[in-house]
Phi, psi and omega in degrees: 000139163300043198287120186275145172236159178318132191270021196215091168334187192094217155243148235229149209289143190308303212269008151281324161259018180257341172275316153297323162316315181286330196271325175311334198280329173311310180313310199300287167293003148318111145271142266220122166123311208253176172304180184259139193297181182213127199218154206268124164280129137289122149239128169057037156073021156250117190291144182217187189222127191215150170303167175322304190297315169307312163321335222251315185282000185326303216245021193282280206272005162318143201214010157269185207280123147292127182310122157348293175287351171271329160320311199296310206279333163324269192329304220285328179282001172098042178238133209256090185281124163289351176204155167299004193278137162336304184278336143321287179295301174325300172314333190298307168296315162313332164312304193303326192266343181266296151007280168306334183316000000 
């Protein structure tokens, strides 16, 4: 599946960072070496199962804030955020998971 991401910053609908959270948070408990994880998407209030990465492209341009204790732990694993923004983190981790290919 093909997953698009907004061509417009700003802010992006709750089950949409609500997704991106679970993949951050997955991302955390990844070890590098196993498949790349995978976490659950609503399209059209039908749940689907799509990667970290699609997941990563969800949020590529979101421009809200991460919750706080998901930031500290994202800095504390060494992910080199430029900002606290969805889209911070998402690029960070996509590096990070192309990388590891």
């Amino acid at each position: 599946m093909h997953m698009k991401h907004h061509r417009r910053g700003g802010h992006y609908p709750g089950h949409i960072r609500n997704t991106a959270v679970a993949a951050f948070e997955a991302w955390l408990d990844w070890r590098r070496g196993d498949p790349e994880p995978t976490v659950e998407h609503e399209v059209h209030y039908e749940p689907q199962t799509i990667s970290l990465s699609d997941a990563c492209r969800l949020v590529w341009n979101c421009t809200d804030i991460l919750p706080g204790r998901l930031a500290g732990e994202l800095r504390e694993a060494d992910l080199p955020l430029r900002s606290h923004t969805y889209a911070a983190a998402a690029r960070a981790v996509l590096a990070d998971i192309k990388s590891a290919a």
